[in-house]
C-alpha positions as a Markdown table, in Angstrom:
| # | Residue | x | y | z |
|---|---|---|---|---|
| 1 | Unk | 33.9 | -5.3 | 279.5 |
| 2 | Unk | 30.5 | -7.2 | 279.7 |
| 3 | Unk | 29.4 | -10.3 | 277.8 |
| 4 | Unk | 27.3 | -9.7 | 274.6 |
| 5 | Unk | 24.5 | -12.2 | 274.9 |
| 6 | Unk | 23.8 | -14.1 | 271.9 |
| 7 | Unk | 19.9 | -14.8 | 271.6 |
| 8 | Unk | 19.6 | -18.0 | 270.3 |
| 9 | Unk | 14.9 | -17.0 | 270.3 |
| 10 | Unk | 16.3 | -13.9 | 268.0 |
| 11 | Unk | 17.3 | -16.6 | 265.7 |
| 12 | Unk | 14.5 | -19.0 | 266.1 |
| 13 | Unk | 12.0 | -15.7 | 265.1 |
| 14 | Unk | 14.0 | -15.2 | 262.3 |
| 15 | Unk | 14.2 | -18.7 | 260.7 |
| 16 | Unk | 10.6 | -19.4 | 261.9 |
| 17 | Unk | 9.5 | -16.6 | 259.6 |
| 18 | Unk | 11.5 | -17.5 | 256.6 |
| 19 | Unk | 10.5 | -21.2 | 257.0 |
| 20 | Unk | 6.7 | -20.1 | 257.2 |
| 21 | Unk | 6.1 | -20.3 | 253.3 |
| 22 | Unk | 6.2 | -23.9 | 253.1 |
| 23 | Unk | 3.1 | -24.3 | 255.5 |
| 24 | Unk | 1.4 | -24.0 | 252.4 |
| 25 | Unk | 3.4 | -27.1 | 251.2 |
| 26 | Unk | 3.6 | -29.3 | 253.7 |
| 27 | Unk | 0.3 | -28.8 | 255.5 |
| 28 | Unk | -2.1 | -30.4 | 252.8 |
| 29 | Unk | 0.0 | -33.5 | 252.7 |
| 30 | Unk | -1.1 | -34.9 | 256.4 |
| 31 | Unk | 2.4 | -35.5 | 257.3 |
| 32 | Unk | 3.4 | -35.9 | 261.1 |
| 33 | Unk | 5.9 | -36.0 | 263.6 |
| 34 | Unk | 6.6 | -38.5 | 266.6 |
| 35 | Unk | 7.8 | -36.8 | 269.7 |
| 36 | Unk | 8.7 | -39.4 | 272.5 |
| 37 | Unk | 9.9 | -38.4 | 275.8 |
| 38 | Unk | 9.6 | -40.4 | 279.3 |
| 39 | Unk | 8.0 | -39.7 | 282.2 |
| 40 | Unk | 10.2 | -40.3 | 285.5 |
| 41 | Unk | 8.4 | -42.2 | 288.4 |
| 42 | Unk | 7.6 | -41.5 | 291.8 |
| 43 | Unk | 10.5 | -43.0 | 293.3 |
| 44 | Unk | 12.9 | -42.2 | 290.9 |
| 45 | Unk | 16.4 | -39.6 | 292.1 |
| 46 | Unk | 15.6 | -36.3 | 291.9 |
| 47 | Unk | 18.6 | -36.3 | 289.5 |
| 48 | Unk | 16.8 | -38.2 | 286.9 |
| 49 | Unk | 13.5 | -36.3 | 287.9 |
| 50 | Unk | 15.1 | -32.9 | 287.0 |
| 51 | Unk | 16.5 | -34.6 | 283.5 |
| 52 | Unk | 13.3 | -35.5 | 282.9 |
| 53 | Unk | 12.1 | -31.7 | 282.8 |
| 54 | Unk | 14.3 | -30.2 | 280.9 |
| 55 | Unk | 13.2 | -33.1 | 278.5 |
| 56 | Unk | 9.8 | -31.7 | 279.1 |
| 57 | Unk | 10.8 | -28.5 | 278.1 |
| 58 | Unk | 12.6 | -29.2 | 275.2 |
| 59 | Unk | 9.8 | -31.6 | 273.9 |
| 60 | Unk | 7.2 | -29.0 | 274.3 |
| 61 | Unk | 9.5 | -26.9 | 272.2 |
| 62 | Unk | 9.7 | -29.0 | 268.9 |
| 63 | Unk | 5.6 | -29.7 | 269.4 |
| 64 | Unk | 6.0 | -25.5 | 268.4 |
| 65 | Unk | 8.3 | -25.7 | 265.8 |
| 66 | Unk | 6.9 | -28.7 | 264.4 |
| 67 | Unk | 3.5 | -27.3 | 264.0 |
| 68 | Unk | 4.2 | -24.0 | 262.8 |
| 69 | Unk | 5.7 | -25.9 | 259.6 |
| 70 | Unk | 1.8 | -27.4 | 259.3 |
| 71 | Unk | 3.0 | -30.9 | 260.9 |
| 72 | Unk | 0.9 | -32.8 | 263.5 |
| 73 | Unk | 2.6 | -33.8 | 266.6 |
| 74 | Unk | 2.2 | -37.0 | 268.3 |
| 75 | Unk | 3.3 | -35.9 | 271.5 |
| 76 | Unk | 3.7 | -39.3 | 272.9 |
| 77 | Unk | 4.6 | -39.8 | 276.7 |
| 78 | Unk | 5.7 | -42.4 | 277.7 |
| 79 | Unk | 4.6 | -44.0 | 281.8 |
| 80 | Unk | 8.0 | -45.0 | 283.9 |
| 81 | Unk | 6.8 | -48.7 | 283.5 |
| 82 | Unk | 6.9 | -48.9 | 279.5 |
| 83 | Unk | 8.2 | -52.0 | 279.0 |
| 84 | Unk | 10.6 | -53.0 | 276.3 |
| 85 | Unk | 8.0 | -54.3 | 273.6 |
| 86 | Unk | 5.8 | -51.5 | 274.2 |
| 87 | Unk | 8.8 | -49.3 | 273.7 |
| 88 | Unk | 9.6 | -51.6 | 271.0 |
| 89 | Unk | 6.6 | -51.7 | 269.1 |
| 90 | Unk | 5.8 | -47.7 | 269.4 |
| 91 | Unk | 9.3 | -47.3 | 267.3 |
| 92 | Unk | 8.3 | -49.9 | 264.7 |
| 93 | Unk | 4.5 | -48.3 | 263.9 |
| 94 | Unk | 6.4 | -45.3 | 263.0 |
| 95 | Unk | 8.9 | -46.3 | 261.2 |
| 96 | Unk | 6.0 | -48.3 | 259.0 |
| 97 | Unk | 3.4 | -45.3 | 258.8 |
| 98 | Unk | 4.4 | -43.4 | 255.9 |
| 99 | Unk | 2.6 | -40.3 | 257.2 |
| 100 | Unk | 5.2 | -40.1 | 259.9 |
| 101 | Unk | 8.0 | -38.3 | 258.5 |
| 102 | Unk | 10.3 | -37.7 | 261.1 |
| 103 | Unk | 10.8 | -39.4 | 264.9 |
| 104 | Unk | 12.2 | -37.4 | 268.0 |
| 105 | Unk | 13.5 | -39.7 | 271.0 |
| 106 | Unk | 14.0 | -36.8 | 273.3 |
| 107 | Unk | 17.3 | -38.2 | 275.5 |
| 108 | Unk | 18.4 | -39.8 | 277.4 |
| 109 | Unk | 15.6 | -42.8 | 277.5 |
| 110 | Unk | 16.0 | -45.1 | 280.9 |
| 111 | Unk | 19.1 | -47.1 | 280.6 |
| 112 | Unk | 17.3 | -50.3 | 280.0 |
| 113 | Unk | 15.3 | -49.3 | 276.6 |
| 114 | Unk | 18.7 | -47.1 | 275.2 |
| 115 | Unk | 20.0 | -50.1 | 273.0 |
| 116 | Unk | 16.0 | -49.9 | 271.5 |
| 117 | Unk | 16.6 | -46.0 | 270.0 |
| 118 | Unk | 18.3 | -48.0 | 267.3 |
| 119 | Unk | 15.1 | -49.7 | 265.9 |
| 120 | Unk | 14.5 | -46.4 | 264.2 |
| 121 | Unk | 14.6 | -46.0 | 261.1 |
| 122 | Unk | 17.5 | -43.7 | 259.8 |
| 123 | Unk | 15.4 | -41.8 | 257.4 |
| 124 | Unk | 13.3 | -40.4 | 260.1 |
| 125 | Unk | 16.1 | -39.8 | 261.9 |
| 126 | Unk | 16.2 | -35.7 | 261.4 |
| 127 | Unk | 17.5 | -35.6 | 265.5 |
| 128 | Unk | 21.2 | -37.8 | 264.5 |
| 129 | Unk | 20.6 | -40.1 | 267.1 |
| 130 | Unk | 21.9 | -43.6 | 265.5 |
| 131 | Unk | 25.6 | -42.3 | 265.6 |
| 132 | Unk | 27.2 | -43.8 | 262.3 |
| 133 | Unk | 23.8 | -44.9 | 260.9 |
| 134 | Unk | 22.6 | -41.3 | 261.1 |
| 135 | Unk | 21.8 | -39.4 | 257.9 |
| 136 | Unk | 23.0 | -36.7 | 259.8 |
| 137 | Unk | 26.4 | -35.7 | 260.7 |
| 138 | Unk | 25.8 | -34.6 | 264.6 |
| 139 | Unk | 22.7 | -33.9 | 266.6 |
| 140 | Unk | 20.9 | -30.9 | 266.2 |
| 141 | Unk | 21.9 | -29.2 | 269.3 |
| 142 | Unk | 25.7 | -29.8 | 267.5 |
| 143 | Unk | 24.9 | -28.1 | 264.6 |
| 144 | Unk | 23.6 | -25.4 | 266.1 |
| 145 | Unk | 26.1 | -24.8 | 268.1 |
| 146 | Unk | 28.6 | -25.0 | 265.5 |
| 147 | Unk | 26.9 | -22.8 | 263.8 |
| 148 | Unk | 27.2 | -20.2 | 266.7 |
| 149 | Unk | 30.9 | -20.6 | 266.8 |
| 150 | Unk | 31.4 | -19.9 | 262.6 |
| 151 | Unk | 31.4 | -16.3 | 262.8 |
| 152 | Unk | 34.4 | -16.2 | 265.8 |
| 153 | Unk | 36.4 | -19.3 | 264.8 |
| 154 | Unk | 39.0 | -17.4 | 261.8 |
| 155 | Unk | 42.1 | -19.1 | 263.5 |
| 156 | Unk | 41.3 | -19.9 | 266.8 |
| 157 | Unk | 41.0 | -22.7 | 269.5 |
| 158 | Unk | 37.8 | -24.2 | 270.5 |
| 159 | Unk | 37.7 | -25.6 | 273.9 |
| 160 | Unk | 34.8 | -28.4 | 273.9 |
| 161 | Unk | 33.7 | -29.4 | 277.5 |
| 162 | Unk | 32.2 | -32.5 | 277.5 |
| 163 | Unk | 33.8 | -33.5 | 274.2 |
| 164 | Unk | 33.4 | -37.6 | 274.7 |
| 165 | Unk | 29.8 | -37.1 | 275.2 |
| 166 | Unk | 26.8 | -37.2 | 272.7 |
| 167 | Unk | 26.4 | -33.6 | 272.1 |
| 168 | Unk | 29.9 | -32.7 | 273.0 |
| 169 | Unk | 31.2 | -35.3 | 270.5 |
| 170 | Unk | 29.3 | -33.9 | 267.6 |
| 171 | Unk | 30.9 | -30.3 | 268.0 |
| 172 | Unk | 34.2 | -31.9 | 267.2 |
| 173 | Unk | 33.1 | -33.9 | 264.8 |
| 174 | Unk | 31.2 | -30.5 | 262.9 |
| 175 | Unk | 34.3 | -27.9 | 264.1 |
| 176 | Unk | 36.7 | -31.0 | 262.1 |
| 177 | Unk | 34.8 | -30.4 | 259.3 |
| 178 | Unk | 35.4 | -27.0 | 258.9 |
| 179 | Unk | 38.9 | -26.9 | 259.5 |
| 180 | Unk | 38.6 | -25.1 | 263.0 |
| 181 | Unk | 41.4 | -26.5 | 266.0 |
| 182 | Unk | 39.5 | -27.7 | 269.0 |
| 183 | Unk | 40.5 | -28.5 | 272.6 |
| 184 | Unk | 38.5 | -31.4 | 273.8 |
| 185 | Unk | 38.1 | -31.8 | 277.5 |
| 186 | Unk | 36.2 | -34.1 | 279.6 |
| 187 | Unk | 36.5 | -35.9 | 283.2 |
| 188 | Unk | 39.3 | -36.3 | 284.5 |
| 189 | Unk | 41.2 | -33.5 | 282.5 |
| 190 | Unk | 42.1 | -30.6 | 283.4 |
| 191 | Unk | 39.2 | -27.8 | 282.4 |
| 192 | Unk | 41.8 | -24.8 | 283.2 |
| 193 | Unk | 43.2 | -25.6 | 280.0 |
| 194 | Unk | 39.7 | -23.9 | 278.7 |
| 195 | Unk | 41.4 | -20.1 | 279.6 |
| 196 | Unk | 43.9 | -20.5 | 276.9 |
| 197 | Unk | 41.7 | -21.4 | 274.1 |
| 198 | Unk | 39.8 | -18.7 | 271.6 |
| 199 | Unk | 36.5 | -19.7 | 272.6 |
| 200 | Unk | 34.9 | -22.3 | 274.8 |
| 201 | Unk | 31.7 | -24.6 | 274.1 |
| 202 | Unk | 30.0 | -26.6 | 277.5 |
| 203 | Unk | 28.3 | -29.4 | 276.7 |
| 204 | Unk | 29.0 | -30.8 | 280.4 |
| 205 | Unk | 25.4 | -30.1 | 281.4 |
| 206 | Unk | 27.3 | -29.6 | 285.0 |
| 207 | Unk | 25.2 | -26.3 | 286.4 |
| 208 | Unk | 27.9 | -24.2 | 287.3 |
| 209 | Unk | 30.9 | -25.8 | 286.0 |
| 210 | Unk | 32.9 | -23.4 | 284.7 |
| 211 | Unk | 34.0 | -20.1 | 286.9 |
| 212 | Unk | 36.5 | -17.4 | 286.1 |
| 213 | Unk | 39.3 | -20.1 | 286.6 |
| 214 | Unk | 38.1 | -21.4 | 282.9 |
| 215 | Unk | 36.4 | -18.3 | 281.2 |
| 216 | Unk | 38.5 | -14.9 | 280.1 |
| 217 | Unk | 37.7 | -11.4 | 279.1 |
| 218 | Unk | 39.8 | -12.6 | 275.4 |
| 219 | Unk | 37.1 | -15.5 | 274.9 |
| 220 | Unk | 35.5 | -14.5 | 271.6 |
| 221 | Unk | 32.6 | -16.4 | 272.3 |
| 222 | Unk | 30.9 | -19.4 | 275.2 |
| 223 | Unk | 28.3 | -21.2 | 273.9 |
| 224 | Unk | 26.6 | -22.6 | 277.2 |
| 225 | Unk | 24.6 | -25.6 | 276.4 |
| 226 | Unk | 24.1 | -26.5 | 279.7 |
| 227 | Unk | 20.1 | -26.6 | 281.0 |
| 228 | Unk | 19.7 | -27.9 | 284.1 |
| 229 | Unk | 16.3 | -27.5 | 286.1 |
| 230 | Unk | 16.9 | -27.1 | 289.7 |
| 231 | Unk | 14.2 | -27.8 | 292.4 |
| 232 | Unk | 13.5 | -23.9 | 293.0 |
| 233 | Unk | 12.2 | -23.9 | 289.0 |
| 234 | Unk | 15.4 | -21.9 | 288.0 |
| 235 | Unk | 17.3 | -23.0 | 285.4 |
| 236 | Unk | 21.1 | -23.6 | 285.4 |
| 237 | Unk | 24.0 | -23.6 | 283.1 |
| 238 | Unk | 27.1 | -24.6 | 283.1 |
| 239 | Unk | 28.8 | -21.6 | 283.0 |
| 240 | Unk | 28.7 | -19.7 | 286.5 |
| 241 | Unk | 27.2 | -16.3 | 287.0 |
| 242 | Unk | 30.7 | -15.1 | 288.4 |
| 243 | Unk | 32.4 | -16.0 | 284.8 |
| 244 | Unk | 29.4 | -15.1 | 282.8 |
| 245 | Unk | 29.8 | -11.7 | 282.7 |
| 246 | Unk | 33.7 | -12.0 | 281.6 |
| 247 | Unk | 33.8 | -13.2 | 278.1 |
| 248 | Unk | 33.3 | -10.7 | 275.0 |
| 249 | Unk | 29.7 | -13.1 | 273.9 |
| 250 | Unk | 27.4 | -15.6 | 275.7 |
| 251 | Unk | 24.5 | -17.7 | 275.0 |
| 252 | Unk | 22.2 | -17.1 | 278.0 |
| 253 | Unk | 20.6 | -19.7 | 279.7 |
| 254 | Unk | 17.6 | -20.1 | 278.8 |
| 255 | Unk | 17.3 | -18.5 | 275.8 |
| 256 | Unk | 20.5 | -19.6 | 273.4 |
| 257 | Unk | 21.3 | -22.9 | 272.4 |
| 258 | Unk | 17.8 | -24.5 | 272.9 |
| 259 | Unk | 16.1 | -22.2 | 270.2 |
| 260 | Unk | 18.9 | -22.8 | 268.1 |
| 261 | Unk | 18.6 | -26.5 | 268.1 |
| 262 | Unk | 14.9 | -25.8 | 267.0 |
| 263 | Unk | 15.9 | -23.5 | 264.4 |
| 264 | Unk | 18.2 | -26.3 | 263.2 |
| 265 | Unk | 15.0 | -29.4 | 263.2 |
| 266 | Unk | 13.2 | -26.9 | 261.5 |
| 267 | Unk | 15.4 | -26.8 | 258.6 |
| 268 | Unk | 16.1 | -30.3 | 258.0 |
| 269 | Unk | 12.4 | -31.9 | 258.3 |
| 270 | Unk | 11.6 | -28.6 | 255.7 |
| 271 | Unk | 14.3 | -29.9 | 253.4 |
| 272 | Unk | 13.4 | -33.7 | 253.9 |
| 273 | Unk | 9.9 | -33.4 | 252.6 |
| 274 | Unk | 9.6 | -30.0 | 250.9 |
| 275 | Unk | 12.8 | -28.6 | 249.7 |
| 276 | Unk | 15.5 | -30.5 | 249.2 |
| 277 | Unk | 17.9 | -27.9 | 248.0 |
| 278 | Unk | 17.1 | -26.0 | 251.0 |
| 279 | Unk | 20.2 | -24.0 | 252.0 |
| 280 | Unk | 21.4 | -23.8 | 255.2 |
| 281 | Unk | 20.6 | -21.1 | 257.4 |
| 282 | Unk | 23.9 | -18.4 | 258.8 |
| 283 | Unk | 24.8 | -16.2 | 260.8 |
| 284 | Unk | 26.6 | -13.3 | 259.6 |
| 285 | Unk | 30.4 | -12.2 | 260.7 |
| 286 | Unk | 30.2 | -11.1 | 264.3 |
| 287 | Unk | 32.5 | -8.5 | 265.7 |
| 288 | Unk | 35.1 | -9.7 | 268.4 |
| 289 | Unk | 38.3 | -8.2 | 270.2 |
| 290 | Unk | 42.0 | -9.9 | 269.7 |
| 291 | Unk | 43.3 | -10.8 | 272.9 |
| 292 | Unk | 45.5 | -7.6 | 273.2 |
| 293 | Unk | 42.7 | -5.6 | 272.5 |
| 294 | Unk | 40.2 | -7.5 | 275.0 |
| 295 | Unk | 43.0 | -7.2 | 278.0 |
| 296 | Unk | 43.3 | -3.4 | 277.5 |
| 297 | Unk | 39.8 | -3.0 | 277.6 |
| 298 | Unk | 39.5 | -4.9 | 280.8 |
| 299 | Unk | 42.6 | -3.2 | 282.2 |
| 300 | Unk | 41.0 | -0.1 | 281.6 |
| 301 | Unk | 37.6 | -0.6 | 283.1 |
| 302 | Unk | 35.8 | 0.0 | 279.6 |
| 303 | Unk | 32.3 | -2.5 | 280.1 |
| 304 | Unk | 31.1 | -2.6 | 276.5 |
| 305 | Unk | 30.5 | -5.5 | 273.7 |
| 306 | Unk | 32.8 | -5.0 | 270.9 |
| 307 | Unk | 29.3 | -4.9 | 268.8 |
| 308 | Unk | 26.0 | -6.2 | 268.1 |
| 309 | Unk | 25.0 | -9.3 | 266.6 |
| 310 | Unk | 23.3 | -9.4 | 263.5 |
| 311 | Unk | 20.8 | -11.9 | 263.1 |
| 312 | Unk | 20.8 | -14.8 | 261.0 |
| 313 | Unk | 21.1 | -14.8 | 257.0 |
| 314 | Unk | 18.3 | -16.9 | 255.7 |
| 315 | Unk | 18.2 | -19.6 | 253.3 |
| 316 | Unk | 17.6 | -18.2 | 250.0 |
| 317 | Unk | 14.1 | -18.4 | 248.3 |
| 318 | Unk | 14.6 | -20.2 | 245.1 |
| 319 | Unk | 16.1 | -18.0 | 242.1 |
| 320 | Unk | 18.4 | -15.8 | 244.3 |
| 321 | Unk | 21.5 | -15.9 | 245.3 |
| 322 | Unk | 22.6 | -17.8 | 247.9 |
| 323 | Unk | 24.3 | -16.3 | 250.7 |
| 324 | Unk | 28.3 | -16.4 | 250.9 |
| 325 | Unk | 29.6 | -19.0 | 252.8 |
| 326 | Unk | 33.1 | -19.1 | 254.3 |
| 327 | Unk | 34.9 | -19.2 | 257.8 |
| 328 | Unk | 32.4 | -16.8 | 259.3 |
| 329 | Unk | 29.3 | -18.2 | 259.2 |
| 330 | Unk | 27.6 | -19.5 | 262.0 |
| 331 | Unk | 23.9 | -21.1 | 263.0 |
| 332 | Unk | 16.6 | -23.8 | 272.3 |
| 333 | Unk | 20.8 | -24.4 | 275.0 |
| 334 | Unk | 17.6 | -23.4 | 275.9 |
């Protein structure tokens, strides 16, 4: 049996052409969007070099989204030597411009200008970046992968990798909300524990992280939200290609949670300034084997997906009904 990838661009297309009829709405009001990301310097680890791509990347991704909805982007980038006050005082014009109505901070900012993300203004916060001052209840990139794991999670276990960190954090927080049991591992624990839960979600950002030691054939679903840029100008996640292949769906890197997140920024700047009663975006149920079932297949040698994926169920267009929400719903890692 063969992983199922989930294509998280299936579901960008999808909610970028249901989302399209409020260009008409939104572009004649002149409104805008602040996208800030940081340049690394010369001399800087090639650590924080590669970090600083795959904020690139994912920057050059909401510029898309952004302007599709009939929003200009301020693509702002800022030099290695910002200082503080400049830093500072770029946060505070937006927050004052009423044209502006949102403000992306793509992460992480150098350590020294972190404790400055909080100058924004919560209201323009449509990324959940101010923690419990957010409007939001998690980052984007945690609601959509929450959103991913709805349709599998009918009485199972998540196992949440990197589950103190920002994004990692948020996924419990969202999978709390809906009642769904989650395993939450980090350093210093032991990540085996990940093969005895339903379904696993990496937020390590590790490349490579988890191998066939931590991902089964009976995993429902492994959301990968791992992106890391490697020096060759591949693209890693955390999720080895040895275990990829082994649970029943994937997200692919690149390709799955990334597009997600956008599909996810989309929806709340749309409902912020043109639609408040804007309804969430779903996933339909997705078909998925019981362990019993998964471990005869495997033992047999049979290397098929239990099914296809549909694609996502749309917000409804005002005077229909909304779609039916229960346990199996579900919603660029990149």
């Amino acid at each position: 049996m063969s992983g199922h990838q989930l294509s998280g661009r299936a579901v960008l297309s999808q909610v970028r052409e249901e989302l399209a009829r409020y260009h008409p709405v939104i572009a004649p009001q002149n409104l805008r969007v602040a996208v800030l990301r940081f340049e690394p310097g010369p001399e800087d680890p090639q650590a924080w070099r590669l970090r600083m791509e795959a904020s690139r990347i994912s920057a050059e991704q909401k510029v898309r989204a952004f302007t599709h909805l009939g929003f200009a982007v301020d693509h702002v980038v800022l030099p290695p030597t910002v200082s503080p006050a400049e830093f500072a005082a770029r946060l505070d014009a937006a927050n004052a411009d009423p044209a502006v109505s949102a403000v992306i901070i793509q992460f992480p900012p150098p350590a020294r200008l972190a404790a400055l993300v909080h100058r924004l203004n919560p209201a323009k916060d449509i990324d959940g970046l101010l923690d419990e001052r957010s409007l939001q209840r998690a980052c984007a990139t945690a609601d959509g992968i929450t959103r991913i794991v709805a349709p599998f999670a009918e009485g199972a276990t998540v196992a949440v990798i990197g589950a103190r960190g920002f994004v990692g954090s948020g996924v419990v927080r969202l999978l709390a909300d809906r009642q769904i049991a989650t395993l939450p591992l980090d350093q210093g624990d032991d990540l085996r524990r990940a093969a005895r839960a339903d379904i696993v979600v990496s937020t390590a950002g590790i490349p490579h992280l988890l191998t066939p030691n931590h991902i089964r054939p009976h995993h429902r679903v492994v959301v990968d939200s791992g992106f890391s840029p490697r020096p060759d100008g591949t693209v890693a996640g955390d999720i080895s290609p040895q275990a990829a292949t082994l649970p029943q769906h994937i997200t692919p890197v690149p390709g799955g949670v990334g597009p997600v997140e956008m599909a996810v920024l989309m929806e709340r700047i749309v409902r912020q300034v043109a639609d408040p009663a804007l309804k969430s975006w779903t996933i339909p149920p997705v078909p998925y084997l019981g362990r019993a079932a998964a471990a005869q297949m495997r033992s047999t040698g049979i290397r098929r997906a239990p099914g296809r994926v549909p694609g996502p169920a749309a917000a409804p267009r005002p005077g229909t009904e909304a779609p039916r929400h229960d346990k199996k719903r579900s919603g660029p890692t990149r």
